[in-house]
C-alpha positions in Angstrom: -10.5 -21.3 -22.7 -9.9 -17.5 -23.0 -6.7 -16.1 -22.9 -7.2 -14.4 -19.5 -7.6 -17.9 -18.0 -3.8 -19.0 -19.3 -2.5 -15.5 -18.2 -4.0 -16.0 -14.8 -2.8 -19.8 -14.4 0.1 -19.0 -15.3 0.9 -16.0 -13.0 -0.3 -17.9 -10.0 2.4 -21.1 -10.8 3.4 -21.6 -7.2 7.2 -20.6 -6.5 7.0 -18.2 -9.8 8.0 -14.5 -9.9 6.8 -11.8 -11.8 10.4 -11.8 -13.9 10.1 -15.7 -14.8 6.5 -15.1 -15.7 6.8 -12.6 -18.1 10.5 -14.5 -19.4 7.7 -17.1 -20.2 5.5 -15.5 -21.6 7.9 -14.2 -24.2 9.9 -17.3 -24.7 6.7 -19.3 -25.7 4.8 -16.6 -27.1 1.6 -16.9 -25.0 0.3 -17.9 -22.0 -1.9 -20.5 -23.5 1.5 -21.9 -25.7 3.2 -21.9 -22.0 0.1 -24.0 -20.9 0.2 -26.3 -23.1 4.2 -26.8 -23.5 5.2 -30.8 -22.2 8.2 -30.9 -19.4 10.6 -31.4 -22.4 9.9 -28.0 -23.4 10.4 -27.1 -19.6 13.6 -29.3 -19.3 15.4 -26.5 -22.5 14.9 -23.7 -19.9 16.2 -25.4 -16.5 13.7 -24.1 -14.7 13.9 -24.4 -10.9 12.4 -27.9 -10.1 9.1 -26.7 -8.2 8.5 -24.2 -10.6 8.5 -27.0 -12.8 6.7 -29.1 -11.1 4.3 -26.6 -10.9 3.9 -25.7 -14.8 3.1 -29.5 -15.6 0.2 -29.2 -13.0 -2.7 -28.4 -16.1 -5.1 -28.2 -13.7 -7.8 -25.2 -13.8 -9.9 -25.6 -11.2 -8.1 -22.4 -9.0 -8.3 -20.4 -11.8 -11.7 -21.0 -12.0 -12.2 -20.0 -8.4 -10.4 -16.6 -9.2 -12.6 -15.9 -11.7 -15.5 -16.2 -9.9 -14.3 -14.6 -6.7 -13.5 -11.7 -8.9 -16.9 -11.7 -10.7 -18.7 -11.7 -7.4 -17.1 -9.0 -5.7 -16.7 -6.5 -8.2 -13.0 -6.7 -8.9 -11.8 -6.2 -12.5 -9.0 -8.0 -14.3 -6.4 -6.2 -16.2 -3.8 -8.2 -18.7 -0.8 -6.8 -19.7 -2.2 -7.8 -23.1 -5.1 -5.2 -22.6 -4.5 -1.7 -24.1 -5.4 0.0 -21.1 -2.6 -1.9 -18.9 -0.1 0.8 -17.9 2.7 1.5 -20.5 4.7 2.5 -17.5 4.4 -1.3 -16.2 5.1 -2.9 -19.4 8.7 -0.8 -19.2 9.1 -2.7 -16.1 11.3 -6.7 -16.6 9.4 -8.3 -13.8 5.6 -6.4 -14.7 2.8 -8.3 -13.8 0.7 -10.5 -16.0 -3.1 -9.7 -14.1 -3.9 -7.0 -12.5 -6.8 -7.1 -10.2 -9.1 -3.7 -9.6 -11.4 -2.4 -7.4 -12.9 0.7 -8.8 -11.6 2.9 -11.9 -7.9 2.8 -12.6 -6.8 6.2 -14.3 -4.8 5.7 -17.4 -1.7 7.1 -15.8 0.6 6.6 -18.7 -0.6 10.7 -19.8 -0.5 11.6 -16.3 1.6 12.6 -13.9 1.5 10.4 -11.5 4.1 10.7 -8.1 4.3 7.7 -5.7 4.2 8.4 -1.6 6.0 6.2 0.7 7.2 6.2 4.3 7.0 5.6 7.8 4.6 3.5 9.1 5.2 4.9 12.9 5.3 8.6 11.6 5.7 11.4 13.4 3.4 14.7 13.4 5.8 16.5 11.2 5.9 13.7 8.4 2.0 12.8 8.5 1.2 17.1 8.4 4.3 17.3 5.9 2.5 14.4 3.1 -0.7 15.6 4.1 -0.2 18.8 2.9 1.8 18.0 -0.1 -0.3 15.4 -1.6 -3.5 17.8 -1.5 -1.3 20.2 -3.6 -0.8 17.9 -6.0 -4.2 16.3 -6.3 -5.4 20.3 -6.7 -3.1 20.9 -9.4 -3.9 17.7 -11.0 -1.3 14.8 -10.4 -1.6 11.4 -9.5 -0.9 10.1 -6.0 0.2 6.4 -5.6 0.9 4.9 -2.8 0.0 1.8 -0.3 -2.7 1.9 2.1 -0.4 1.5 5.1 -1.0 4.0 8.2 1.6 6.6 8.8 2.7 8.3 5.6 0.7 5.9 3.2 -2.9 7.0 4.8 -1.9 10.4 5.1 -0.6 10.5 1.5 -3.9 9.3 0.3 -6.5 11.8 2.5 -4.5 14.6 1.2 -5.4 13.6 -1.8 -9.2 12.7 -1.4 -8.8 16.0 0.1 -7.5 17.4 -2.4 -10.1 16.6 -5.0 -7.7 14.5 -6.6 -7.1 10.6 -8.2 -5.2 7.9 -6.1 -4.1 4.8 -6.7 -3.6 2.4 -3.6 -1.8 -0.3 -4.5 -1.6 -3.4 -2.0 0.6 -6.4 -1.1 -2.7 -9.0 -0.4 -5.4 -9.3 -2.2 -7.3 -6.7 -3.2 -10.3 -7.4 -1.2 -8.3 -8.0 2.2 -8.3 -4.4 4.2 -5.0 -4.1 5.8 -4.8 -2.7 8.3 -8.8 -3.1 9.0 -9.1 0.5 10.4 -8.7 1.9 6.9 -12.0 0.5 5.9 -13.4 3.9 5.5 -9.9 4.9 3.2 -10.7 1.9 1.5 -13.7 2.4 0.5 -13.0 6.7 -0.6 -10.2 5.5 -2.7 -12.5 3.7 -5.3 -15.0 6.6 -5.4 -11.4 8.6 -6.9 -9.4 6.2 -8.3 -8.7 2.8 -7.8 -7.3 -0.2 -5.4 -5.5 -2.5 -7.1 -2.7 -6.0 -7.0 -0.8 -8.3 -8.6 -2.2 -11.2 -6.2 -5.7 -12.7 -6.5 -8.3 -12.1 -4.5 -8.0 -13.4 -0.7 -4.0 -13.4 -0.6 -2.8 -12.7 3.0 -1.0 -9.6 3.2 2.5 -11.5 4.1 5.5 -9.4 5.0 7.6 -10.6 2.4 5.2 -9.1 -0.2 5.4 -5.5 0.2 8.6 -5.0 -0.7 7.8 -7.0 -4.2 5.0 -4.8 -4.2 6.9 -1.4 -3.9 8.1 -1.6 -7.3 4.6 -0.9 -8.7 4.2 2.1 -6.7 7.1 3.3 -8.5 6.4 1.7 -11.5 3.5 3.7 -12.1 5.0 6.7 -10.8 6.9 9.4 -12.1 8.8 9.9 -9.4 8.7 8.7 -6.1 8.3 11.0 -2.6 9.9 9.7 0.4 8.4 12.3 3.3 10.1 10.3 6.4 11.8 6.8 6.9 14.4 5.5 8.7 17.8 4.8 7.9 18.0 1.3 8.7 15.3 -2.0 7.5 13.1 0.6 5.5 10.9 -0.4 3.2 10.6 3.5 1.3 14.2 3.3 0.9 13.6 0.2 -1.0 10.6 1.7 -3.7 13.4 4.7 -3.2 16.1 2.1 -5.1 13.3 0.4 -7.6 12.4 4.1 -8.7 16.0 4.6 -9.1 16.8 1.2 -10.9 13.6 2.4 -13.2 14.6 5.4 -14.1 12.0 7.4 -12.4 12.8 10.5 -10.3 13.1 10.4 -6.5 12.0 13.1 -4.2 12.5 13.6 -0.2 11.1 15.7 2.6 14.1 16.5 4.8 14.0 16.8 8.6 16.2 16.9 11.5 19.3 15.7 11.8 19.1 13.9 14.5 15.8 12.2 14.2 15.1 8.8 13.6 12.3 9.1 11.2 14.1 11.5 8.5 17.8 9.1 8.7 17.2 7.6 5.7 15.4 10.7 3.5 18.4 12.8 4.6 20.5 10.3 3.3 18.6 10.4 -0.1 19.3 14.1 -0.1 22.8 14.1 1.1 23.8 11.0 -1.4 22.1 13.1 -4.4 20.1 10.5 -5.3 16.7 12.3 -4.1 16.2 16.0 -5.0 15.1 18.2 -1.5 11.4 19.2 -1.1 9.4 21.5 0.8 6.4 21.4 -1.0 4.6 19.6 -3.9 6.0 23.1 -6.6 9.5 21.4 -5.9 8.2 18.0 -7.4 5.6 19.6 -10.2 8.0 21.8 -11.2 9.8 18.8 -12.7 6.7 18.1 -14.8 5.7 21.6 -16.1 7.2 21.4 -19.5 6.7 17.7 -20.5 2.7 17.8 -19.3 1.6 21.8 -19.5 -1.6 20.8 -20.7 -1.9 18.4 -17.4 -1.4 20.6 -14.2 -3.2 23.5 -13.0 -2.1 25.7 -10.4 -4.5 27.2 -8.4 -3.9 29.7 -5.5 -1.5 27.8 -2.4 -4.0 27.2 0.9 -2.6 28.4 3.7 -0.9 26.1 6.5 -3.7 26.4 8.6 -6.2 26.1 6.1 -4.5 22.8 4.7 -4.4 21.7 8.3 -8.1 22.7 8.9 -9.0 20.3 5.6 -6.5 17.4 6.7 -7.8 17.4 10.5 -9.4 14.2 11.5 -13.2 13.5 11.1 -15.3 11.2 13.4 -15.9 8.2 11.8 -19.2 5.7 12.5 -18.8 3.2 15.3 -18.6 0.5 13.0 -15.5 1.3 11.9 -14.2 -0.2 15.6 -15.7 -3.4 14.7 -12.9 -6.1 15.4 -11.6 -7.5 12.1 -10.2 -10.9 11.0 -7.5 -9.3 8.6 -4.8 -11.7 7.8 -1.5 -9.7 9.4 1.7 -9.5 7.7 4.4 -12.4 9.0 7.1 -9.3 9.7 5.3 -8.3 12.8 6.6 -10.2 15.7 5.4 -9.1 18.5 4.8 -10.6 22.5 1.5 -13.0 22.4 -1.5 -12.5 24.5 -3.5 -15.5 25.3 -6.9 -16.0 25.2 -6.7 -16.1 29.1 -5.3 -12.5 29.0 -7.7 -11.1 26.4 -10.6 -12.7 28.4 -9.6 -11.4 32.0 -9.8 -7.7 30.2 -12.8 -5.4 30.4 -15.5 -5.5 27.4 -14.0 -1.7 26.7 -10.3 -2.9 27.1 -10.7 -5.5 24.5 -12.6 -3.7 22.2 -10.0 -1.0 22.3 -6.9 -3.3 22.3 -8.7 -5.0 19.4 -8.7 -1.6 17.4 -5.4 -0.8 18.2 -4.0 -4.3 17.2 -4.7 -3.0 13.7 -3.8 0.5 13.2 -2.1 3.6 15.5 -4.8 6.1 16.9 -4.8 8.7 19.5 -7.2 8.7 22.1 -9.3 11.1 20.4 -9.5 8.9 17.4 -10.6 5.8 19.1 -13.1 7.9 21.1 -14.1 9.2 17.3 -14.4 5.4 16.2 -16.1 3.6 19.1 -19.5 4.3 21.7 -16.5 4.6 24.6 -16.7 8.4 26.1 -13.2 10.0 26.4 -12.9 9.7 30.6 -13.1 5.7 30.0 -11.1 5.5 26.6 -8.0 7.4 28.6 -8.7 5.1 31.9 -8.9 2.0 29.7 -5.4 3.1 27.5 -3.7 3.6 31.1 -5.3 0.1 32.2 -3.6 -1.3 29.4 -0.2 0.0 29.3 0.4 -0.5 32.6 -0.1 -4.4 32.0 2.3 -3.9 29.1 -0.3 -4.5 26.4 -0.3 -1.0 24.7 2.7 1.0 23.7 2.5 4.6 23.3 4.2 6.7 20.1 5.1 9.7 18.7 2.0 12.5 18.5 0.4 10.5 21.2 -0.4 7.9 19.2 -1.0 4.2 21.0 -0.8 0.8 19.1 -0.7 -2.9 20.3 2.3 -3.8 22.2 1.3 -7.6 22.1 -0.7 -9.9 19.4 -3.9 -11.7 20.2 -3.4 -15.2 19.6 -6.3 -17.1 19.9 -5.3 -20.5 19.4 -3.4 -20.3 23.1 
């Protein structure tokens, strides 16, 4: 059995986290000496009991299954044993094992690389804001990491692709679950420049409880970390703000208004001076100048309106619409529709409630993404709020006000 076998089985041990693995990993020297280890040799470390339980289960027949899920859809396995796992990882006490990868994963350890996080219910002002800033620094060269989230995520990373740049999504599920499903086109860019990538095996539900584990490898990787907008309360940026801090990596923040919601929490970054104040992506390269000259280029600033002219949406093919079976993330409760409900809507009304269960879109988007002219996309969203199904947001976005569930 090769060693990537033992380094998967042992990363996957129910009830284990990323900490305990690698604590194992050092205190019997390899995976496969882990493996084989009796429960005497489990009973010296007083394990938790169903982790124990779960390291005397020998079995293989999952990893297996891993192995060949990966092998027929393309994703790559990286070890932290491999010399082109990320240095900046192996700094890290909890780094993952395995890696899983969907297209080429630049060797960011020579690279400056900066992490994006925010709001997932964005306002104008924050999406323009990382839009504009990450297609600076993709043109001068850096890395952009972040998640593939809507709001500041998905606007982090098409400033990039924008930008001619290298980006690094990094998810919470598996890397072959698209969440949310109306980023399939994102998706699909990101591996033509850079790469997707997890710590979970193929097929894991994006569960809430994961991204925040998760946001310690977009810092990780990073850097520094940009916070453009997020809210002073139950935010998850403010989280990857304290794992960049507790790495040592730099944090960054966009600040706005003081009374707005959205920039509560990256004006308390600034105001606590534990994030330095930025206005545009010279404030974070600047940073990076002397230690990576050879690195960064600097080519003439575009304009706001040009910037704004490459970061404005583009019509997308119908099939993008297409209702998808994405697992969703256990932090979203929300007000159930029935089947009843969903059935006693027009063919239009489901189609776009079932588009806006996944992602935020203004009407003009969802007319950009479906066969449904504007006059019936605008009748249909009115349709649907008024039966309290829809909820409109900042920038005239609209999202789901209610989950499908089809089991009632």
């Amino acid at each position: 059995m090769a060693p990537l076998s033992y380094l998967i089985w042992l990363s996957t041990r129910e009830s284990i986290r990323a900490d305990m693995a690698a604590g194992l990993l050092r205190h019997f020297g390899s995976a496969e000496a882990a493996y084989r280890a009796d429960g005497a040799e489990y009973d010296l470390l007083q394990l938790p009991s169903r982790l124990r339980r779960s390291l005397l289960d020998k079995r293989l027949d999952s990893v297996e299954r891993i192995l060949e899920q990966c092998d027929r859809q393309g994703i790559a396995l990286l070890t932290c044993q491999d010399g082109a796992y990320p240095e900046r990882l192996l700094q890290l006490d909890d780094y993952p094992l395995v890696l899983y990868v969907k297209g080429r994963l630049p060797r960011v350890d020579g690279e400056v690389a900066v992490g994006m996080v925010g709001s997932r219910q964005c306002t104008p002002y924050g999406e323009s804001m990382a839009g504009r800033i990450s297609m600076e620094l993709a043109r001068s060269g850096a890395v952009v990491v972040s998640g593939m989230a809507e709001g500041i995520d998905a606007a982090s990373l098409k400033g990039a692709l924008q930008g001619g740049g290298r980006v690094i999504s990094v998810l919470a599920g598996g890397v072959d679950v698209i969440y949310p499903a109306c980023n399939r086109w994102l998706y699909q860019d990101i591996q033509t420049s850079g790469a997707v990538i997890s710590e979970n095996p193929p097929g894991t539900r994006p569960d809430g409880w994961r991204f925040p584990i998760r946001n310690r490898l977009i810092s990780g990787l990073s850097l520094g970390v940009l916070v453009v907008e997020a809210a002073e309360q139950r935010s998850g940026s403010l989280i990857t703000a304290h794992d960049a801090l507790d790495q040592g990596r730099d944090v960054f923040a966009v600040p706005g208004p003081a009374d707005a919601p959205m920039s509560g929490g990256t004006n308390l970054l600034i105001s606590r001076g534990e994030a330095k104040l930025v206005r545009s992506a010279w404030d974070i390269l600047s940073e990076y100048t002397g230690q990576y000259p050879h690195k960064l280029t600097f080519p003439p600033p575009l304009t706001t309106e040009e910037a704004d002219a490459r970061l404005a949406p583009q019509p997308v093919p119908a099939k993008a619409a297409e209702p998808s079976r994405t697992p969703q993330p256990e932090e979203e409760q929300a007000p159930r529709m029935s089947r009843a409900e969903f059935e006693r809507l027009g063919e239009e009304q489901r189609e776009i409630f079932l588009l806006l269960e996944e992602c935020q879109l203004t009407a003009d988007e969802i007319v950009g993404r479906t066969d449904i002219p504007a006059r019936r996309v605008n009748t249909a969203l009115t349709m649907l709020q008024t039966q309290g199904y829809l909820k409109e947001l900042p920038g005239r976005r609209f999202a789901a006000a209610v989950r499908f569930d089809q089991d009632r």
